[in-house]
N, CA, C and O atoms as CSV, one atom per row, in Angstrom:
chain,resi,resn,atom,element,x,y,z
A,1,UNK,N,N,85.933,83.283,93.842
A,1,UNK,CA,C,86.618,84.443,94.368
A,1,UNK,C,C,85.791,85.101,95.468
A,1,UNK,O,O,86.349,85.490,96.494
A,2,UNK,N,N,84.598,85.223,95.302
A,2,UNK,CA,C,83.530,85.718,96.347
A,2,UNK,C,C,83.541,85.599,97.509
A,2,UNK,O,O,83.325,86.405,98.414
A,3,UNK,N,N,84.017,83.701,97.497
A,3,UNK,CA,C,84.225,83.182,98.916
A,3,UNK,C,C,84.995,83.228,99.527
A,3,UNK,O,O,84.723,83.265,100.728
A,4,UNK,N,N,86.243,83.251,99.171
A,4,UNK,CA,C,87.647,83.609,99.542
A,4,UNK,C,C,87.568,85.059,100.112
A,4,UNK,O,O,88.464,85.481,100.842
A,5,UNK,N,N,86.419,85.865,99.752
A,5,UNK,CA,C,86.565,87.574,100.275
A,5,UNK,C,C,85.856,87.054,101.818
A,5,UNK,O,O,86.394,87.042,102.926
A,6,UNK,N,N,84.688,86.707,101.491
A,6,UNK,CA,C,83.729,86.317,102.305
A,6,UNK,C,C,84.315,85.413,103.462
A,6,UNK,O,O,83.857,85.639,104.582
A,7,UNK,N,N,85.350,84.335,103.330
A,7,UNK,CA,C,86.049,83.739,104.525
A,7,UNK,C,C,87.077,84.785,104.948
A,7,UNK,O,O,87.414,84.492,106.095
A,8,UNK,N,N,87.770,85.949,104.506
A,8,UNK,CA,C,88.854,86.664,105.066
A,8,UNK,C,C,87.395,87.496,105.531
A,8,UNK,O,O,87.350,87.534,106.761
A,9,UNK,N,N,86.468,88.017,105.039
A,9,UNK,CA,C,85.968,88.858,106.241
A,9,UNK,C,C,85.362,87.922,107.642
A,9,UNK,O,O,85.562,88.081,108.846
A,10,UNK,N,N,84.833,87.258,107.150
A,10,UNK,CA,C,84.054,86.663,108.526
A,10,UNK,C,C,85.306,86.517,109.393
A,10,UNK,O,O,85.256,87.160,110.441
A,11,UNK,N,N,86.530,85.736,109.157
A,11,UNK,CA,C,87.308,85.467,110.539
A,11,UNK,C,C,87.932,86.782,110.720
A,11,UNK,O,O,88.498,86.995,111.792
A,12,UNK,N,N,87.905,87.704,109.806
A,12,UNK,CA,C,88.659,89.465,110.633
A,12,UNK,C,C,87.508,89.828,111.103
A,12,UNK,O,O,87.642,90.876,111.735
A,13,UNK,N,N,86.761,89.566,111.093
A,13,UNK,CA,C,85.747,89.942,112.463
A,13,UNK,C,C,85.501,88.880,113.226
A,13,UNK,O,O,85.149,89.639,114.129
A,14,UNK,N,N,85.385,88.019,113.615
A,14,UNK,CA,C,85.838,87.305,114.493
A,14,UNK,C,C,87.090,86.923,115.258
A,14,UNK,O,O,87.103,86.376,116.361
A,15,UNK,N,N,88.141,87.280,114.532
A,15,UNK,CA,C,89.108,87.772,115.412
A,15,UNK,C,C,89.332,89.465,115.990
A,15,UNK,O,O,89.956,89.800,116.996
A,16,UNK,N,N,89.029,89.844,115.577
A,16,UNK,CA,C,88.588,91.641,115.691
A,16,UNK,C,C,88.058,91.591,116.985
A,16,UNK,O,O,88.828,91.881,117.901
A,17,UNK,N,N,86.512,91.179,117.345
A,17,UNK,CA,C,85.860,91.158,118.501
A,17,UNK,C,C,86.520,90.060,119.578
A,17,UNK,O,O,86.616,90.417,120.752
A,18,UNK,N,N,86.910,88.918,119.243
A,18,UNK,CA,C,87.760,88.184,120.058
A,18,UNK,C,C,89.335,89.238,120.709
A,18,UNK,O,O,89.816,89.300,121.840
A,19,UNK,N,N,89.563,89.621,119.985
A,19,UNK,CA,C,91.046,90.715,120.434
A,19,UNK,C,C,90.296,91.673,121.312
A,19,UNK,O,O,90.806,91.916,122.406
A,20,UNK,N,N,88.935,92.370,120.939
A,20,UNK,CA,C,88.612,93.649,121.709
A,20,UNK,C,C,88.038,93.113,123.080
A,20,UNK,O,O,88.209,93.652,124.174
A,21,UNK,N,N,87.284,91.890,122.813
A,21,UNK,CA,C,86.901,91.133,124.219
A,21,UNK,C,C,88.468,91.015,125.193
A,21,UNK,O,O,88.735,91.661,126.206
A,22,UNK,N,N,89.217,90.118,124.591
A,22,UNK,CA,C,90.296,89.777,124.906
A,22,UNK,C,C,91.383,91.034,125.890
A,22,UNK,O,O,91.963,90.803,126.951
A,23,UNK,N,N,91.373,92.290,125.129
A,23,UNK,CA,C,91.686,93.339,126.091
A,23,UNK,C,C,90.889,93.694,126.737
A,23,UNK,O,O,91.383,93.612,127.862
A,24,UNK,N,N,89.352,94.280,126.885
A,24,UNK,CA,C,88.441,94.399,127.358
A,24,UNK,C,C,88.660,94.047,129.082
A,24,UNK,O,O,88.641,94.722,130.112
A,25,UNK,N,N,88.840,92.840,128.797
A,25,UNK,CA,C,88.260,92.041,130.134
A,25,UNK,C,C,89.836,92.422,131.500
A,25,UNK,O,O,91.011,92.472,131.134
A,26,UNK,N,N,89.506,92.570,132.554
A,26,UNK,CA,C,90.435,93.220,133.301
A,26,UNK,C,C,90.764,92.052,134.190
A,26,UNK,O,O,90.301,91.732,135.285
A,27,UNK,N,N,91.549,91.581,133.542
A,27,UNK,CA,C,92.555,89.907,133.811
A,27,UNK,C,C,94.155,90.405,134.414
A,27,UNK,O,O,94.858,91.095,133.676
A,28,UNK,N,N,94.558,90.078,135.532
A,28,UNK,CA,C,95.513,90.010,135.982
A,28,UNK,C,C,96.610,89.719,134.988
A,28,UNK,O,O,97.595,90.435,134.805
A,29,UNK,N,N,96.390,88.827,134.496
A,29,UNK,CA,C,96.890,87.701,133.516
A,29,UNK,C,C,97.666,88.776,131.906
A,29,UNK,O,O,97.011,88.796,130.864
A,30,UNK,N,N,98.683,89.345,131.972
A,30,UNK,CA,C,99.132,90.005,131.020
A,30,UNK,C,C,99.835,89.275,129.864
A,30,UNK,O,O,100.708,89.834,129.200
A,31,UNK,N,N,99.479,88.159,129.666
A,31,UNK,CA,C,99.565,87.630,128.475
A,31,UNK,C,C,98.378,87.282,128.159
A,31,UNK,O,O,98.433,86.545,127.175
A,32,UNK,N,N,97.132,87.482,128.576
A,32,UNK,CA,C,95.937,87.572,127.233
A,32,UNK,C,C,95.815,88.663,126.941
A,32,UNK,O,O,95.519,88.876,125.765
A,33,UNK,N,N,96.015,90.037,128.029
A,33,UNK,CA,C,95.642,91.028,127.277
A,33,UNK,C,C,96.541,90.826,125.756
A,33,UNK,O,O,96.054,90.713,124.631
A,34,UNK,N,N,97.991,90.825,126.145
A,34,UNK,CA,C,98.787,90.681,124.894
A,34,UNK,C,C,98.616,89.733,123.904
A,34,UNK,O,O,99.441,89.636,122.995
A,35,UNK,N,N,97.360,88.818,123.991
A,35,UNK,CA,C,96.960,87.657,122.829
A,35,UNK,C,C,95.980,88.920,122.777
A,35,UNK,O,O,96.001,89.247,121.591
A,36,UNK,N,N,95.297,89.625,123.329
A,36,UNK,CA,C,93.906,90.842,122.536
A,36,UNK,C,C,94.278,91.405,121.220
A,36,UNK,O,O,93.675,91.474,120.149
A,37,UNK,N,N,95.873,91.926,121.759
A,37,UNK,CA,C,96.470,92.644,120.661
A,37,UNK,C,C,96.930,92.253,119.318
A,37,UNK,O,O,96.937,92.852,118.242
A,38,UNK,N,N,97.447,90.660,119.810
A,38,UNK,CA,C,97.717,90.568,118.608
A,38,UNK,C,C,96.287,89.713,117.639
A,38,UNK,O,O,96.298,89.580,116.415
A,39,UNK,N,N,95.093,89.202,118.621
A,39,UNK,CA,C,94.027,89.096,117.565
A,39,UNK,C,C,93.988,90.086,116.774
A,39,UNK,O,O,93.881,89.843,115.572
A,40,UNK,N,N,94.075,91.695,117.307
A,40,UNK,CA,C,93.426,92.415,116.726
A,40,UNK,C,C,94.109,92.852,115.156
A,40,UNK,O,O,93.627,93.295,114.114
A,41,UNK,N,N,95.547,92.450,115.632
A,41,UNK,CA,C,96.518,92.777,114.495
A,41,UNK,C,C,96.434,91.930,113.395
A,41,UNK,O,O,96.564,92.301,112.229
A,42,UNK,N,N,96.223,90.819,113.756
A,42,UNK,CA,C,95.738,89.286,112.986
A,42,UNK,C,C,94.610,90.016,112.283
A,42,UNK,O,O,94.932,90.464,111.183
A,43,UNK,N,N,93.497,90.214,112.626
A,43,UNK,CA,C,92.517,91.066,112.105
A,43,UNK,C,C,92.015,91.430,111.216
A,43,UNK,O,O,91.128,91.074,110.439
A,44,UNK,N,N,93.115,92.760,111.472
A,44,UNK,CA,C,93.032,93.632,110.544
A,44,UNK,C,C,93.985,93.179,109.575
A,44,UNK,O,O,93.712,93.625,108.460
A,45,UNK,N,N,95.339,92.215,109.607
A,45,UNK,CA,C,95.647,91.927,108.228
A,45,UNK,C,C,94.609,90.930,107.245
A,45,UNK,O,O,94.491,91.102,106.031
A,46,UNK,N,N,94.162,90.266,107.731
A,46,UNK,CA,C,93.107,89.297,107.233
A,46,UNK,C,C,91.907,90.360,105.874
A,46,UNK,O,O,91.674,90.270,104.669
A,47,UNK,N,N,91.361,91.484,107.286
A,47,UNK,CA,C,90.757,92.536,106.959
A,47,UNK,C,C,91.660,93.020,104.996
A,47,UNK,O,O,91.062,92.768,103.951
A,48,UNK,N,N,92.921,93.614,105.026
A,48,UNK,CA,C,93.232,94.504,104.207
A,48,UNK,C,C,93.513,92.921,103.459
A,48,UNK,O,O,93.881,93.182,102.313
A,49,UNK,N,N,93.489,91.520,103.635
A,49,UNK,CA,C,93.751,90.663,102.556
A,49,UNK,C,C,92.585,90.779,102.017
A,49,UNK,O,O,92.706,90.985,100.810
A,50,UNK,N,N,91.207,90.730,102.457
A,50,UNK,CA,C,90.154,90.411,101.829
A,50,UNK,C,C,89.618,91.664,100.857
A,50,UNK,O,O,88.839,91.603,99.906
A,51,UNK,N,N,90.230,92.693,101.365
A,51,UNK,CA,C,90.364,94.091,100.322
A,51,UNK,C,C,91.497,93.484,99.164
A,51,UNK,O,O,91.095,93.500,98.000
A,52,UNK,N,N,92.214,93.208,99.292
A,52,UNK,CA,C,92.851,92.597,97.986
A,52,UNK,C,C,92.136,91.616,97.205
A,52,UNK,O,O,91.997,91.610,95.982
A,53,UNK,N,N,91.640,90.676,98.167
A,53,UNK,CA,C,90.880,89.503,97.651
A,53,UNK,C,C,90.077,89.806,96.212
A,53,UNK,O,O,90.258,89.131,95.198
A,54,UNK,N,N,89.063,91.058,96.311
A,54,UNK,CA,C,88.826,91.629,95.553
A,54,UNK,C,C,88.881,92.069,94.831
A,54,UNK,O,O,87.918,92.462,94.173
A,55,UNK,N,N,90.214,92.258,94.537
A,55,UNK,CA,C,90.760,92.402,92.987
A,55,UNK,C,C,91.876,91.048,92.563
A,55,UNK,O,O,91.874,90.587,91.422
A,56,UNK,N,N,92.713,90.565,93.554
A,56,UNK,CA,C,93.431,89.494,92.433
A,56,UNK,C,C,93.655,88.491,93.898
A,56,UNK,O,O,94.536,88.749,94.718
A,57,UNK,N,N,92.738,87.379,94.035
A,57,UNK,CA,C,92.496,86.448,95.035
A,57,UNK,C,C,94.219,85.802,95.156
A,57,UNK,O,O,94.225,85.513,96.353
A,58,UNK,N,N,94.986,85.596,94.871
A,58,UNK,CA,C,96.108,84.657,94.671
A,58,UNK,C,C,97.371,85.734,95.083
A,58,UNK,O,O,98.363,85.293,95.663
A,59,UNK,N,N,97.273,86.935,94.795
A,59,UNK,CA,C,98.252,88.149,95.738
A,59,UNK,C,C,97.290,88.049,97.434
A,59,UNK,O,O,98.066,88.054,98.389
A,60,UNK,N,N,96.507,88.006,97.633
A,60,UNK,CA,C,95.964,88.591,98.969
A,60,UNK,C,C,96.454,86.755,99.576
A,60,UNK,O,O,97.041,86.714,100.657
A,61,UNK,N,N,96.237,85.672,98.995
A,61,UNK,CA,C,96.938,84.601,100.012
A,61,UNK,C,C,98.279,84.628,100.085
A,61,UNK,O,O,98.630,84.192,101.181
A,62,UNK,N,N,99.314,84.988,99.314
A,62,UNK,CA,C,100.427,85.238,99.557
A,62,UNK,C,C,100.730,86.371,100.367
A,62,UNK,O,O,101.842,86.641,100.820
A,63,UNK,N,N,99.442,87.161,100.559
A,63,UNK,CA,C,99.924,88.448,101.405
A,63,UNK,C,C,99.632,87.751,102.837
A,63,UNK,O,O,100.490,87.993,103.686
A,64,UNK,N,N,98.715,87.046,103.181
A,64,UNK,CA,C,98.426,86.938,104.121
A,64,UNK,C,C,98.959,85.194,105.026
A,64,UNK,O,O,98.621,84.534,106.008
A,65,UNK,N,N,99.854,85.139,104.015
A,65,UNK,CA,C,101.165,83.864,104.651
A,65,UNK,C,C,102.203,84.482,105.296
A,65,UNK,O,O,102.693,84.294,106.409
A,66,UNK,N,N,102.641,85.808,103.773
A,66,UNK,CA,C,103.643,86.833,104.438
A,66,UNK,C,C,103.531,87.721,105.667
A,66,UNK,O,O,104.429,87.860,106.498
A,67,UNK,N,N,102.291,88.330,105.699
A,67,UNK,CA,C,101.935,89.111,107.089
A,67,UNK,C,C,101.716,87.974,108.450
A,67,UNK,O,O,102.040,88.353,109.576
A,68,UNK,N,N,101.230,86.781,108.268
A,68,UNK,CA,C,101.339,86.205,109.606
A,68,UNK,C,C,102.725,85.429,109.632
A,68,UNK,O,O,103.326,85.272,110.695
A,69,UNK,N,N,103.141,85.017,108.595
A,69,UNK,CA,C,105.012,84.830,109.120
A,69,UNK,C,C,105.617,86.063,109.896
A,69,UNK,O,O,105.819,85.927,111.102
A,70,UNK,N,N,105.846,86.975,109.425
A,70,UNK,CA,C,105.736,88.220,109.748
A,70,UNK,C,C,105.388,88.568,111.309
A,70,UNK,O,O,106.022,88.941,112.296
A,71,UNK,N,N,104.425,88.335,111.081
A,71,UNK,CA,C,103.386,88.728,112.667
A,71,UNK,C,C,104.238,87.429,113.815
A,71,UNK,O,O,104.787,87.654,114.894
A,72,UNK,N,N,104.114,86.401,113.260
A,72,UNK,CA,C,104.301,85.329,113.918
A,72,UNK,C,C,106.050,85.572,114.439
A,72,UNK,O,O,106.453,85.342,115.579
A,73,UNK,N,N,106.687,85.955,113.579
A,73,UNK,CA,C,108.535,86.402,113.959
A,73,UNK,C,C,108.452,87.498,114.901
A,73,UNK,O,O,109.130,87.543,115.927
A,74,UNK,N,N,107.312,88.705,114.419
A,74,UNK,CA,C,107.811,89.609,115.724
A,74,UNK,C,C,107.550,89.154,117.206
A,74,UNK,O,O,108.342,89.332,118.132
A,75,UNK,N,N,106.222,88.489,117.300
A,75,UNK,CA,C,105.995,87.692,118.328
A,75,UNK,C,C,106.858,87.378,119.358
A,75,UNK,O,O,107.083,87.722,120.518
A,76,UNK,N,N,107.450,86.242,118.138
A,76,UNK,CA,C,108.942,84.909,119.008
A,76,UNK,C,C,109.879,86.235,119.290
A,76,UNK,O,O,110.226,86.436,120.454
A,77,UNK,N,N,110.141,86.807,118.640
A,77,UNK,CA,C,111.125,87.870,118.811
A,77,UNK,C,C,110.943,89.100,120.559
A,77,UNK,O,O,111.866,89.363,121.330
A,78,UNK,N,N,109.743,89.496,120.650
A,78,UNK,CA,C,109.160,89.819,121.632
A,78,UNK,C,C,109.581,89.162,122.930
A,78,UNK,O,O,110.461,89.440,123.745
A,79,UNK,N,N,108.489,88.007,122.850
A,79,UNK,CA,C,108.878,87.119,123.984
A,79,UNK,C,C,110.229,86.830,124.111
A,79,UNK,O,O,110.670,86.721,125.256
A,80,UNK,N,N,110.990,86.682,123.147
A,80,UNK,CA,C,112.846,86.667,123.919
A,80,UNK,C,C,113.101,87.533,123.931
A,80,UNK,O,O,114.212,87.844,124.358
């Protein structure tokens, strides 16, 4: 269970600083800023899975299939 906390934090911070780089940088290019944002959103759900992780490991992976299906529909939805 430890590790499962320990892999949702390391990649929400690594996607965290990848999103803040990602807007950061002053790119013509307005679809990375808009990949910044959604690292960052990626993130922080990863982030509040690994706060679950911590109490019942097997709700926080189902949370975090549901939040990037989720994430992933508003997306497609966006772009059309």
């Amino acid at each position: 269970m430890k590790s499962l906390v320990v892999i949702f934090f390391i990649s929400a911070g690594i996607l965290f600083v990848s999103g803040v780089f990602a807007c950061c940088i002053r790119i013509k290019n307005k679809a990375f800023s808009n990949l910044g944002v959604w690292l960052i959103i990626t993130g922080a759900l990863k982030a509040v899975c690994g706060l679950i992780a911590i109490s019942d490991p097997v709700f926080s992976i189902i949370s975090i299939i549901v939040g990037l299906a989720v994430i992933s529909a508003a997306k497609y939805l966006l772009d059309n």
